[in-house]
LUMFI-742533 format. One record per atom (N, C-alpha, C): residue in one letter; x, y, z. Coordinates in steps of 0.2 Angstrom, whole numbers, plus 2048, in hexadecimal, padded with zeros to 3 digits. Example, Ala and Ser with C-alpha at 12.3 -4.5 7.8 and 13.67 -1.06 7.14 Angstrom:
BEGIN
A8427E4827/A83E7EA827/A8427F0827/S8407F5823/S8447FB824/S840800827/
//
This chain:
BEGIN
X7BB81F82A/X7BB821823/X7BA81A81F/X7B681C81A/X7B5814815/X7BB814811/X7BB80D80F/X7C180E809/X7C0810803/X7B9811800/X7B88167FC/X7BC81D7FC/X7BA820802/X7BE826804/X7C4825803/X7C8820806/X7CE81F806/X7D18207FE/X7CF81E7FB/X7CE81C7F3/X7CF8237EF/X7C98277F1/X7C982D7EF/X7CF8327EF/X7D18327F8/X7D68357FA/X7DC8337F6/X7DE82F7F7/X7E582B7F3/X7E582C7EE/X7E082D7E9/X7E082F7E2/X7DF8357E0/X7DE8397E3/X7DA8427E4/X7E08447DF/X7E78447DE/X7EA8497DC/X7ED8467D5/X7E883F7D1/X7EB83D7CC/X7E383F7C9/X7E083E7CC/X7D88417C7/X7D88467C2/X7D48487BD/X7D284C7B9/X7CE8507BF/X7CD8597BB/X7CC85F7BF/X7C485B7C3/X7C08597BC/X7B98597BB/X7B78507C0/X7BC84C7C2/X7BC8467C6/X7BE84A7CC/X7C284E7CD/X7C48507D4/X7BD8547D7/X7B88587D2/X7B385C7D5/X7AE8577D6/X7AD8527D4/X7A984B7D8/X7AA8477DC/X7B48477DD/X7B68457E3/X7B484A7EA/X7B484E7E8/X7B38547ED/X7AC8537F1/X7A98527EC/X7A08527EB/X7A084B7F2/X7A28477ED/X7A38407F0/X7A58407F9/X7AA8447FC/X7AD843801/X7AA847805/X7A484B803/X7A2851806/X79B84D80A/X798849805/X793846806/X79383E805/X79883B809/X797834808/X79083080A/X78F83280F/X78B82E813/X78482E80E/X78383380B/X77D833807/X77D8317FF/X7838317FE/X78482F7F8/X77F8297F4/X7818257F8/X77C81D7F3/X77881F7F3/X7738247F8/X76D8237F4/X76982A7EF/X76D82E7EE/X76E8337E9/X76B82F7E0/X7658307DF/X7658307D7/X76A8317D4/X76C82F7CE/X7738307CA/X7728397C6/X76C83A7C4/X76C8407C2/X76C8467C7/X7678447CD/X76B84A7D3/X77184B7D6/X7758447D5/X77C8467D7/X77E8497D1/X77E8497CC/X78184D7C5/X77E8537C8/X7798567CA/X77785C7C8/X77B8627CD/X77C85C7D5/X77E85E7DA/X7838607DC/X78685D7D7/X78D85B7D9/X79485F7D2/X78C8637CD/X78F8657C7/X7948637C3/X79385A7C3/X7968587BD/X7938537BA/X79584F7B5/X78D84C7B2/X7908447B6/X78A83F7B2/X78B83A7B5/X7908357B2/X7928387AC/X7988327A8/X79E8347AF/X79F83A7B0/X7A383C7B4/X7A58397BA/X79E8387BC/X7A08337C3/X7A282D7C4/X79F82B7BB/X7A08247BA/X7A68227B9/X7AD8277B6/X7B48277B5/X7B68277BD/X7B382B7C1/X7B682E7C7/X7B78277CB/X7B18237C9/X7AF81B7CC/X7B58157CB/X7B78167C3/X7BB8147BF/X7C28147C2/X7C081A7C3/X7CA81C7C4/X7CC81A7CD/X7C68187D2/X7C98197D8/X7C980F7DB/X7C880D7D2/X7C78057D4/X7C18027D3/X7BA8047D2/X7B48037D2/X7B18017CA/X7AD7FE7CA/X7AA7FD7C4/X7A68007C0/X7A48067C6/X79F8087C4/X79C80D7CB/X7988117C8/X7938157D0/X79180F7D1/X78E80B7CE/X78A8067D2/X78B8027D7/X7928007D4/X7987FD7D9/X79A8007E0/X79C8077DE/X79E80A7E4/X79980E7E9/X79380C7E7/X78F80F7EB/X78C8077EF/X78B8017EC/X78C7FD7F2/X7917FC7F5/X7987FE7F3/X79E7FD7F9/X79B8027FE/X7998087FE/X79780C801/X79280A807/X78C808801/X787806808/X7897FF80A/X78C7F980A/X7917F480F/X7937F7814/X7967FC812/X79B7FD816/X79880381D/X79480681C/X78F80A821/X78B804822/X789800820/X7827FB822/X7867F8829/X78F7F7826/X7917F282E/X7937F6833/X7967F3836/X7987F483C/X79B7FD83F/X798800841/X79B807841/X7A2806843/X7A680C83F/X7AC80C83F/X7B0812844/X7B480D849/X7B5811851/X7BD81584E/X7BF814848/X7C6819847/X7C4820847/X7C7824849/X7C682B846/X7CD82D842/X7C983183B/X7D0830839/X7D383883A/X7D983683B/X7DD83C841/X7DE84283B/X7DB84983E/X7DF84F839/X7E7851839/X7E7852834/X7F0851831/X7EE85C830/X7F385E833/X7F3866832/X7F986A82E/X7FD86482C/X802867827/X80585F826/X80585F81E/X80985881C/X81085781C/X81585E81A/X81B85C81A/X81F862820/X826862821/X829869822/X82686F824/X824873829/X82387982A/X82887D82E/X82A88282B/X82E887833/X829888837/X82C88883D/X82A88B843/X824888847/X822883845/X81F87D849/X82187C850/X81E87D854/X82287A85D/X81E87185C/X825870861/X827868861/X81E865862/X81A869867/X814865867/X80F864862/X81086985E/X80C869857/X810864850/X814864852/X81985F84E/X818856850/X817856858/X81884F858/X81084F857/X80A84F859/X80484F859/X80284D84F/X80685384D/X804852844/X80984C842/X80E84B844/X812841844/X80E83E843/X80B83C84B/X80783984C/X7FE83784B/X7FF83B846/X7F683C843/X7F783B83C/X7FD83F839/X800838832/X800832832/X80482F838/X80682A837/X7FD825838/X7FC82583D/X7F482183E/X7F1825838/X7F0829834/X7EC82A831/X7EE82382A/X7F4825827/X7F8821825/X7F5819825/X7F481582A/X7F481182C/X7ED80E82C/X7E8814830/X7E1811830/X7E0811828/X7E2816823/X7DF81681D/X7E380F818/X7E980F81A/X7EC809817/X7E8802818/X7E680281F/X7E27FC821/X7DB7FB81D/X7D7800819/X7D1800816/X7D57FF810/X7DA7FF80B/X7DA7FA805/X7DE7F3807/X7E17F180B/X7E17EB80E/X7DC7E680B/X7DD7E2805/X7D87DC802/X7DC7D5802/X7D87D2807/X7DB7CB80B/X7DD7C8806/X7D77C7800/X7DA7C17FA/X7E17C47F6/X7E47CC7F5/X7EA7CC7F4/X7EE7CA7F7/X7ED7CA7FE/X7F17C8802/X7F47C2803/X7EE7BE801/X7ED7B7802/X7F37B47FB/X7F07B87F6/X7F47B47F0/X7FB7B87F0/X7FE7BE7F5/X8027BF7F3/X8087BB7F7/X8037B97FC/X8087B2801/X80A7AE7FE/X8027AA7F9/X8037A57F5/X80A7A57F4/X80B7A97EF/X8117AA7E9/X8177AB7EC/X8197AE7F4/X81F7AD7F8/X81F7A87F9/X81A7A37FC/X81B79C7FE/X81F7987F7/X81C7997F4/X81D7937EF/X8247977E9/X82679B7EB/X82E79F7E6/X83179B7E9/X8347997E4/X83F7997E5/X84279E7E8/X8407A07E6/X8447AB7E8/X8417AF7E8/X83F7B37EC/X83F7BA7EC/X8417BF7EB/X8407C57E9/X8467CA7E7/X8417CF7EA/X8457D47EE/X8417DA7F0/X8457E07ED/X8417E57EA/X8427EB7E6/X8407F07EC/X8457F57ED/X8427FC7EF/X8498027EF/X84680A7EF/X84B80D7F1/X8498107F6/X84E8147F8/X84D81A7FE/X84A816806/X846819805/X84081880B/X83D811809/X83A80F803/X837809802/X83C804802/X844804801/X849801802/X8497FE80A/X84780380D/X848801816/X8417FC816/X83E7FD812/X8377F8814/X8377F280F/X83B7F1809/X83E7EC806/X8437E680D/X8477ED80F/X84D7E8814/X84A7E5817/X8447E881B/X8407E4822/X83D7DE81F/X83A7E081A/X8387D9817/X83A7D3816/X83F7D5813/X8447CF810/X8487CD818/X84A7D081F/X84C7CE821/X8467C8824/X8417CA824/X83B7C6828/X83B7BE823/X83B7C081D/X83A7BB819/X8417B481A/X8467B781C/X84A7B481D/X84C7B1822/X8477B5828/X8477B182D/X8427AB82E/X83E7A8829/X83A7A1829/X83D7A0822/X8427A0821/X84679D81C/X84679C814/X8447A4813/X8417A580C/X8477A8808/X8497A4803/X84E7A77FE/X84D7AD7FD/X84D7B4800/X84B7B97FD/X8537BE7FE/X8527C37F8/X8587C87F7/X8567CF7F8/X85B7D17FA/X8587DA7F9/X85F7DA7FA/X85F7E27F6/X8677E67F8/X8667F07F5/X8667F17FB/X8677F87F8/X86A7FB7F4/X86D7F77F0/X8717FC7EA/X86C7F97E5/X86B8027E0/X8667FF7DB/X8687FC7D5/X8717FA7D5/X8737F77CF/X8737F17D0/X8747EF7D8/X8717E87D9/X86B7E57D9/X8687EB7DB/X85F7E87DA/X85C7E67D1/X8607EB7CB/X8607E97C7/X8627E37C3/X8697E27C6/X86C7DC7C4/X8677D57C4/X8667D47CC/X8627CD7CF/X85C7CF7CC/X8577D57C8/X8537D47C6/X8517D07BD/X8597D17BE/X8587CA7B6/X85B7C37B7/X85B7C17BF/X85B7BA7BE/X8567B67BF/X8527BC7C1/X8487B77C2/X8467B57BD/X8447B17BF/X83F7AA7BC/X8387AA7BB/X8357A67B8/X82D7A77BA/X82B7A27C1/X82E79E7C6/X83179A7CD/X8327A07D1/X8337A67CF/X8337AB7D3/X8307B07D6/X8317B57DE/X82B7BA7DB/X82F7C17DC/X82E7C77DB/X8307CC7DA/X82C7D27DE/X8307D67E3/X82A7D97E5/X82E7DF7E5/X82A7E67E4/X82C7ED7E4/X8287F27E8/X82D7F57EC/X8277F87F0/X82C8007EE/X8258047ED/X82680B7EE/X8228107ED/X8238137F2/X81A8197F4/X81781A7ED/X81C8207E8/X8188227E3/X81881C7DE/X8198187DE/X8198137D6/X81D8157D2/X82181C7D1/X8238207CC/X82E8207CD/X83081B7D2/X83781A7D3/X83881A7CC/X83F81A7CB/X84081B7C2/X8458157C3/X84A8137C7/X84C80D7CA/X84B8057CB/X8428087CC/X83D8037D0/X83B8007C9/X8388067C6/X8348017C0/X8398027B7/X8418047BA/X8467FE7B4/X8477F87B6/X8477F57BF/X8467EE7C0/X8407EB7C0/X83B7ED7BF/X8337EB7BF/X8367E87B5/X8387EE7B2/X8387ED7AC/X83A7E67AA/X8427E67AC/X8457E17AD/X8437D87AE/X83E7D87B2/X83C7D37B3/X8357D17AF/X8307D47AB/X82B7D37A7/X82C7CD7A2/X8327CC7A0/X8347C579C/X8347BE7A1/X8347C07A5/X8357B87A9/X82E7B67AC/X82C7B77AD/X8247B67AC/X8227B57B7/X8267B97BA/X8287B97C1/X8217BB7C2/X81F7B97C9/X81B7BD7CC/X81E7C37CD/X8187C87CD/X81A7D07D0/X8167D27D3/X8197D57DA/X8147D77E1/X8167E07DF/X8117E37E0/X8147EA7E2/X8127EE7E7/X8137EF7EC/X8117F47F1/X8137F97F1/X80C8007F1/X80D8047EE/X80780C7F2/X80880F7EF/X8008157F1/X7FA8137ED/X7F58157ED/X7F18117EA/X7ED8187E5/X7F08187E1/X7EF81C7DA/X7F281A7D4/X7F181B7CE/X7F38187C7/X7FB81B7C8/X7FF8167C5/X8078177C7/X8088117C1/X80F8117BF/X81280D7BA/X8158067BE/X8148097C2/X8178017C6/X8107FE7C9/X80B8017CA/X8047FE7CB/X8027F97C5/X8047FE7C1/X8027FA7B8/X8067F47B8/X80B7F47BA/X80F7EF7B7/X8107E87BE/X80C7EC7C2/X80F7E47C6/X8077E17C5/X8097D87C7/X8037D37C6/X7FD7D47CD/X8027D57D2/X7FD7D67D8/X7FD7DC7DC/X7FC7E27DF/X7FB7E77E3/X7F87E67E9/X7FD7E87ED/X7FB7EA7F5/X7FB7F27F7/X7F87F47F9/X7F77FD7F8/X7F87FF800/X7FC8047FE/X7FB80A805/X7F8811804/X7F6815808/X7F381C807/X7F881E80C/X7F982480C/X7FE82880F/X7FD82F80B/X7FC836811/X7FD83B80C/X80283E80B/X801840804/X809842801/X80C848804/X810849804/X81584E805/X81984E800/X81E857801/X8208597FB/X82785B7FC/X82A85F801/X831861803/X831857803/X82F855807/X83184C808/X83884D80A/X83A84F811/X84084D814/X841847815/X83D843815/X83C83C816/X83683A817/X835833813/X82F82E813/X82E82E81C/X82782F81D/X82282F824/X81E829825/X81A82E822/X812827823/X81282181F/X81582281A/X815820811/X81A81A814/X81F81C819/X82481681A/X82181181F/X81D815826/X817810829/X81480C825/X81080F821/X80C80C81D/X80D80581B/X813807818/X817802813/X8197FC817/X81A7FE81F/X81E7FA823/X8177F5824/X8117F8828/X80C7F4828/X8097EF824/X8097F281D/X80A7EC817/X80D7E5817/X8137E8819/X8197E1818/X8167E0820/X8147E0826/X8137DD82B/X80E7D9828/X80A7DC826/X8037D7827/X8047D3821/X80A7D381C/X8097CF817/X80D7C7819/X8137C981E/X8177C6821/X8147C0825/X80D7C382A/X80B7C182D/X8057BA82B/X8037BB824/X7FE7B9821/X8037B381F/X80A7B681C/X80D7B0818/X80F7AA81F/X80F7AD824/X8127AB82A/X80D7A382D/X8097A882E/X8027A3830/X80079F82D/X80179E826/X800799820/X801794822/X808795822/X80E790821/X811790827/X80E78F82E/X812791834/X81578A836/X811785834/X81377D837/X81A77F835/X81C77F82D/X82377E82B/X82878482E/X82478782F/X82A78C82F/X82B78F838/X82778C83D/X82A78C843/X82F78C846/X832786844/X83A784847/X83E78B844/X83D78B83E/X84279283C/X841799842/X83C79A840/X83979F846/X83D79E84C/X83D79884D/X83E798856/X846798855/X849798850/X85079484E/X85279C84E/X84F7A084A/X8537A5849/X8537AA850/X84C7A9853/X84B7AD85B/X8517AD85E/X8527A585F/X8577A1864/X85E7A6863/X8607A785E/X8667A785B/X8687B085C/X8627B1859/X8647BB85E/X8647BA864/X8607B6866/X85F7B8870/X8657B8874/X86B7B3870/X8717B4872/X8767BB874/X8707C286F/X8767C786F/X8727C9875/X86C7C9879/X8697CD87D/X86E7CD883/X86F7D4885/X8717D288D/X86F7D0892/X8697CC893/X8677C9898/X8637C3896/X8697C0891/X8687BB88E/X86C7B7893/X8667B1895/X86B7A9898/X86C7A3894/
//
């Protein structure tokens, strides 16, 4: 699946009626899409061409133009060996047997994951190292489910010696976000963008001129708008939502590969810690000598 596709999907259900019937167009027939005259795709596709051109608009693109050579790159390279796994119900069903259950897990969760991988843009990721290397402090924002991906973070960060904060209570999260700085950076992670928690401490912080990372799903959201850089996941939604699935993989692979980026930068400096902190757990192992 290209990341156009990816794009489309993860957006599908904030589109107008009239974009969602060219997204459909679009997903039906990628592979021939670029080279479709602009008026036979309107005629085709039964919407006109400004239509497509907003559809363009809204999933990131500058234009048809643009996203039809993302298109042809990306078929021109290397074929692409993922399949992406069928998902047969997104949230809670009765009467499901356990094998149909663990199979739809496991085809969430990789699907989650290969699609997460397609908005992956290294230079975000590069400047969002940047900005961890070089803060005073870090403050990690999350609740619920992105709260558990907030902790891991902030635990990793701490283990190469990075002044970072988290704490799951949202009053505390509030607090610590009015002592950043513009020396600081701020990061919020949460599937929908829409935490009402997440973005009074987003609020909170626009005065101090902090950097802002958001990790987030990759659709227009109030915390998209408002953060400086965005790292995106795709994950499909679910509605009963007994609990965050794919959306919290997702999230988890993020801070991995973001951890990892900041890791590899700066590894001269930050080894001894690494090995310091290793050292020092390996004491609780049982068959530790």
């Amino acid at each position: 699946m290209t990341n156009v596709e990816v794009r489309v999907r993860s957006s599908y259900s904030a589109l107008s009626p009239t974009c969602q019937k060219a997204a459909d167009y679009l997903l039906a027939h990628t592979r021939e899409l670029y080279s479709i005259p602009i008026a036979e795709l309107a005629r085709q596709s039964g919407v006109s061409s400004a239509a497509w051109v907003r559809l363009c608009k809204e999933i990131g693109y500058t234009g048809l133009k643009d996203m039809r050579q993302q298109l042809y790159l990306q078929y021109s390279a290397e074929p692409q060996v993922e399949v992406d796994p069928a998902v047969h119900f997104s949230d809670l069903r009765e009467g499901k047997s356990a094998q149909e259950i663990l199979q739809n897990v496991t085809a969430a969760s990789l699907q989650a994951l290969q699609r997460t991988s397609k908005l992956m843009d290294p230079a975000a990721y590069q400047t969002a190292s940047d900005w961890l290397l070089q803060s005073k402090s870090i403050k990690l924002f999350g609740m619920g489910a992105s709260g558990l991906v907030a902790s891991d973070l902030c635990d990793k960060l701490l283990r190469i010696g990075k002044n970072a904060i988290f704490n799951f209570n949202s009053h505390v999260q509030l607090s610590y976000s009015a002592t950043l700085t513009k020396d600081d950076t701020a990061v919020f992670i949460s599937n929908t963008g829409k935490t009402q928690e997440i973005l009074q401490a987003l609020e909170a912080v626009q005065a101090s001129g902090c950097h802002t990372i958001g990790i987030t799903h990759y659709s227009k959201s109030p915390l998209s708008a408002g953060c400086k850089l965005l790292l995106y996941t795709s994950s499909k939604e679910v509605y009963v939502r007994s609990g965050a699935m794919s959306s919290r993989l997702a999230q988890l692979m993020v801070v991995d590969a973001l951890f990892t980026v900041l890791a590899s930068q700066d590894y001269a400096a930050i080894q001894g810690t690494l090995e310091s902190s290793y050292q020092i757990c390996m004491s609780h192992r049982v068959d530790h000598r």
